[in-house]
N, C-alpha and C positions, 0 to 999 in steps of 0.2 A: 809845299810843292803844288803847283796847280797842275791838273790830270783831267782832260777830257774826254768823255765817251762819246766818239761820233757813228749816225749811221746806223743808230738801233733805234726800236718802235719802244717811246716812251708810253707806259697804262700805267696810269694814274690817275685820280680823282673823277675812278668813271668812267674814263674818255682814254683816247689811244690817241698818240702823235708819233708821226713820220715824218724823220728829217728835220730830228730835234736834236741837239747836242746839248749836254750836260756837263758840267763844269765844275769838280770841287779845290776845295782849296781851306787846307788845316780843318782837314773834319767836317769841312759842311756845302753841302751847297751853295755855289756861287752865281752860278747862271744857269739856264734854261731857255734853251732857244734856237734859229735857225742859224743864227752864227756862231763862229767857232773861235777864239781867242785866239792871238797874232800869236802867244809863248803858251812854253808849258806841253806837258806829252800829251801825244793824242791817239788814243785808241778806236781803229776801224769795229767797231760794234755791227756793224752791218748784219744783217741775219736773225739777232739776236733780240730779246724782249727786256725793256730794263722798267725793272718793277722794284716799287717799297721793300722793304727790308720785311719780313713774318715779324711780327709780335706774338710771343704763346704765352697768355694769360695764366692758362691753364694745364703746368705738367710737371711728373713727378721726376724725369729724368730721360734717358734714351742712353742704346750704345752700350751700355752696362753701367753706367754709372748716374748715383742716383743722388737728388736735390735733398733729400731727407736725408740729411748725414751728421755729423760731427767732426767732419773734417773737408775744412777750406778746400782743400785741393780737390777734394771730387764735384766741388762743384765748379772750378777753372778747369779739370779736366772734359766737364759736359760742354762747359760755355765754347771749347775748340772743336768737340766733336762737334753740335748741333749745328755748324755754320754751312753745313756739306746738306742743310736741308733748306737751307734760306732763309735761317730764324736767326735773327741780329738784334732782338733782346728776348725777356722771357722775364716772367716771376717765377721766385724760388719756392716750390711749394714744399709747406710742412705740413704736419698730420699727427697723432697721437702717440703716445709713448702710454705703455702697460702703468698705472698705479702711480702715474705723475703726471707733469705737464712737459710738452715739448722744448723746457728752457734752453736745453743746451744746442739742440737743433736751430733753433731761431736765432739765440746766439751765435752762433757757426755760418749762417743765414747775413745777417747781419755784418759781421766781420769780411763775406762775401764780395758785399756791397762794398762796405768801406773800401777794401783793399783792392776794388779791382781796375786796373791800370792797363792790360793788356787788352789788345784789340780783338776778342774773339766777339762773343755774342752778349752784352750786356745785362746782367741783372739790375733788375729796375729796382725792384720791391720785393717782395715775399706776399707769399699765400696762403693763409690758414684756413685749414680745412678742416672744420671742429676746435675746440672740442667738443661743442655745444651743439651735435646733431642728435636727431631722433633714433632710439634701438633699435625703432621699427622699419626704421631706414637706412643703416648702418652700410648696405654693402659688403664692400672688402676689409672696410674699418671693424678692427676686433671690438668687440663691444666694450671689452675692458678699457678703450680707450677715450669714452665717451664720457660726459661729465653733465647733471646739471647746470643750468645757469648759475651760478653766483660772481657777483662783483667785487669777492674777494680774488677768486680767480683771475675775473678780468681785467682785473690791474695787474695783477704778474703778465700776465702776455701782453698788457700796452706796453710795460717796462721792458719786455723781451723785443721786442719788437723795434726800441729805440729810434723812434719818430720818423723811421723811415717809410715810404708808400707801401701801402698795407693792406689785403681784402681778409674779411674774416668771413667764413661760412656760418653760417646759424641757420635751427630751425624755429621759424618763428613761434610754433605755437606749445613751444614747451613754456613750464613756470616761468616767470620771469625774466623771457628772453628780450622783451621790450624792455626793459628798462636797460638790459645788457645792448641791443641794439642803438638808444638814445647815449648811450656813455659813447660807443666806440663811435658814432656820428659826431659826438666832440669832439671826442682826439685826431677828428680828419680819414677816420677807416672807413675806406668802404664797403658795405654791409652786403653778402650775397646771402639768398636765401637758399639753401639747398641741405640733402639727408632730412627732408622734410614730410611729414604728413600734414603738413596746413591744410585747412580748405581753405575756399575763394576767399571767405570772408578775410583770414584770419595773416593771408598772403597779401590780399589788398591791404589789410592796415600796416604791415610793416612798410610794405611800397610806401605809402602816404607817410612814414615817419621816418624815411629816407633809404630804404633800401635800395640801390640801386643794380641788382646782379642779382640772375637766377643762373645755380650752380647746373652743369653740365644739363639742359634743356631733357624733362622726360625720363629721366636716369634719376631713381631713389627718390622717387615723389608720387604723390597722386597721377593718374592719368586724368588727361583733359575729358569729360562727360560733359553732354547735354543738359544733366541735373546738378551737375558738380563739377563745375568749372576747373575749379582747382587752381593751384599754383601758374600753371602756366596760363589758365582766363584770366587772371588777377596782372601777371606780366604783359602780356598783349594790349591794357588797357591804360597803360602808365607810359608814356611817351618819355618819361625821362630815365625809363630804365633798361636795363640790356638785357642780353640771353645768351649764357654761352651753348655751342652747340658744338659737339665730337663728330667732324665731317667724315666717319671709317664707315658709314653705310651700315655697319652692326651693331651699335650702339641705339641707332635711329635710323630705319631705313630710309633710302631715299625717296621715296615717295612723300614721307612725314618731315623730310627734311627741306623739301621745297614748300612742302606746307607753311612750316615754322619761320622759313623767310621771307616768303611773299604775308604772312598774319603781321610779322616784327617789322618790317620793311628792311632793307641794306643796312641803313644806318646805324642798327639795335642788334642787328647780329652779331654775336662773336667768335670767331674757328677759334675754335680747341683743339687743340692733341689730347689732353689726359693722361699724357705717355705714360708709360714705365719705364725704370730701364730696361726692361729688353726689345724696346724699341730698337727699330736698326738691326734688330739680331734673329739669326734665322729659328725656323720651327723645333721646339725641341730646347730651346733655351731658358736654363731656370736663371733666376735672378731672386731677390726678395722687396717686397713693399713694407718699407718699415719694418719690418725682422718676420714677416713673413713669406714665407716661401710660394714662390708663383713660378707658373711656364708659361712660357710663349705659344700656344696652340691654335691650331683653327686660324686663324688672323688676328687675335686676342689675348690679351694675356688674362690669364686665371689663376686663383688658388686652386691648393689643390683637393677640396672638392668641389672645383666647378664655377665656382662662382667665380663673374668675371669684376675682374681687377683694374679697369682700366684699359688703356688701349695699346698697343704697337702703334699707332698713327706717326707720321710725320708733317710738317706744316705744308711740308711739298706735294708731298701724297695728297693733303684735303686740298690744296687746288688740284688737284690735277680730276679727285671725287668731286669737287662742287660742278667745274666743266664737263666730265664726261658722265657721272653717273645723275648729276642733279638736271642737267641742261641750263647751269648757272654760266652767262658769257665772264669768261677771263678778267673784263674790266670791273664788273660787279665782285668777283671773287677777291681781288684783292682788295676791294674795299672791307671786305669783310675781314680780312687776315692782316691787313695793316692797320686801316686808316679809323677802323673802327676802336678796336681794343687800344689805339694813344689815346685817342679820346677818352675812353671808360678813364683810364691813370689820368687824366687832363694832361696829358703830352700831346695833346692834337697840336700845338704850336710847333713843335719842333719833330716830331716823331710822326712818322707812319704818310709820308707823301714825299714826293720829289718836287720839292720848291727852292727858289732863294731864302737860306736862313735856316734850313732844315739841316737836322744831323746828317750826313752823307751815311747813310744807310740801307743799302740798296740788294736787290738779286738779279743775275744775269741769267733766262731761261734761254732755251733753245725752241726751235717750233715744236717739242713734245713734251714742252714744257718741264724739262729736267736742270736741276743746278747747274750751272756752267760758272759761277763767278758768286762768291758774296765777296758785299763789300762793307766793312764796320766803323762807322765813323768815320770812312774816307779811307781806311787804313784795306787791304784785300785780306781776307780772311781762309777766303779758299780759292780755289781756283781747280778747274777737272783737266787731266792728264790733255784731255781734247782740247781745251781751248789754250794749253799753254803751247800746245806744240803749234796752235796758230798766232799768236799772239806772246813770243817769249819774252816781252820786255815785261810783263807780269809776275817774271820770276825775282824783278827784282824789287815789286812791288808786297811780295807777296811775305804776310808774319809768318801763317804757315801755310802747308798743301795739306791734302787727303791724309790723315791718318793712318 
């Protein structure tokens, strides 16, 4: 079917176009431009801001339902919810299991991937988060979940993992995490540094033996010093590496958060969520992170002594905190939330921009910048009560509505 969206202000790569129609056709983008094709439905956009689709790198789930599972369906139950935030693919993030390794998780992970057919919000890859972090940076991670390096290990999770796109977290300066770090740069992993106490030194040599990813930017690491740089001096100084950053303003205030993107420049940032499930859900809501029990408090999610667990973020929400609380413009924020994180997966080809050739994957804002329209793979994934009742011929575009 070919489907035009005419009349909205395209931000994309940077830059803002008025009086741009876009054009897909079986999933992908087909044109781009100021003409509008003789056939095929065409949608008045007018009003309307048509942006990249969100990639989230980095999150454990939203909504109540959480990527750490054992069962397929909760992760195709997130992948329909998350579409209502703008986020039209994501990595499935796994994390430690008590007195084992997360086999069955990743497995479950995995099968995700394989089987996924429907047009909500895409899993790309999977995200392991440990097991191979520092105690002394642990977090919300129970310690019993944590593991020295060994390479006996490491090949049970490449084989869990089933050659699919893959980030693993590690702290560099534990025993033998370099040699664990040079394995998984074989198998094609990409290597994030983070749940780390490295210092500069020890941050810079993994960077040089290919790390490319520092885990959630400032969260469970050294702080940046004048005498001790730390993890994030070591990242700043490696142009071929990234940073993810959790845009909730609580995690990293804004202040350190414009810091951290004008230091990395646009192109090396990465918006996070972090979520948890009880992203999406109001105060007062518990959920569990991997079989612990956390609330929704304050803006944050916690266990329950306190310690914070991650975020409630949405990818919608961190644009909407990069524009109003950072003074980051619209066009740079999506660079950060699309165009950047395809690149980190080298999906820069096809992923995270509106061109000819690109997977049609897209979000419809409004001037306050809220979901009005995702679209996945060309297919419409959500659609809000508002813009159906301006625009009903969406209804019959549409896989599903609002939850």
């Amino acid at each position: 079917m070919l489907l035009t969206l005419a009349g909205g202000e395209v931000v994309d790569g940077g830059s803002r176009q008025i009086g741009t129609s876009l054009t897909i056709t079986d999933g992908q983008i087909t044109a781009l431009g100021p003409h509008r094709p003789p056939n095929g439905l065409i949608l008045d956009t007018t009003g309307l801001l048509l942006l990249p689709g969100f990639l989230d790198l980095h999150t454990h789930g939203g909504g109540g339902f959480a990527l750490h599972t054992t069962d397929p369906e909760e992760i195709l139950a997130y992948s329909w919810w998350v579409v209502r935030t703008g986020t039209t693919a994501f990595l499935i993030n796994v994390v430690g299991v008590p007195d084992g390794l997360p086999e069955a998780e990743l497995s479950t992970a995995a099968k995700a991937i394989a089987q996924r057919t429907a047009a909500g919000a895409q899993p790309l890859g999977i995200y392991l988060e440990g097991p191979f972090l520092n105690p002394d940076r642990h977090g919300a991670h129970h310690p019993s979940w944590l593991r020295q390096p060994d390479v006996n290990l490491a090949e049970r999770l490449l084989h869990a993992v089933r050659g699919y796109r893959c980030i693993i977290t590690l702290a560099p300066e534990l025993p033998g995490a370099m040699i664990l770090l040079d394995r998984f740069r074989q198998a094609g992993i990409t290597v994030a540094l983070g749940h780390t106490d490295a210092t500069y030194e020890q941050a810079r040599e993994a960077f040089a033996r290919g790390a490319r990813l520092l885990t959630h930017c400032f969260n469970a690491m050294p702080p940046l010093l004048h005498r001790a740089p730390g993890p994030i001096g070591a990242l700043v100084e490696q142009e071929h590496a990234f940073g993810e950053l959790i845009a909730d303003g609580r995690h990293v205030v804004p202040a350190v958060m414009r810091i951290l993107i004008r230091a990395l420049g646009l192109h090396r940032t990465v918006i996070v969520t972090d979520a948890q499930p009880g992203a999406g859900l109001p105060p007062g809501t518990t959920f569990h992170f991997a079989g612990r029990p956390a609330v929704v408090e304050d803006g944050l999610a916690r266990l329950r002594d306190g310690t914070i667990a991650g975020s409630i973020l949405t990818m919608d929400q961190a644009l909407r905190n990069l524009v109003q609380m950072v003074d980051i413009s619209l066009e740079d924020a999506a660079l950060m939330l699309s165009t950047v994180p395809a690149k980190v997966l080298g999906l820069g080809h096809r992923k995270g921009r509106l061109l000819p050739g690109y997977d049609a994957d897209l979000v419809l804002l409004d001037a306050d910048l809220r979901v009005q329209a995702t679209f996945c793979r060309g297919r419409v994934a959500y659609v809000s009560e508002e813009l159906l009742a301006r625009l009903p011929q969406l209804a019959e575009l549409s896989i599903t509505r609002a939850l």
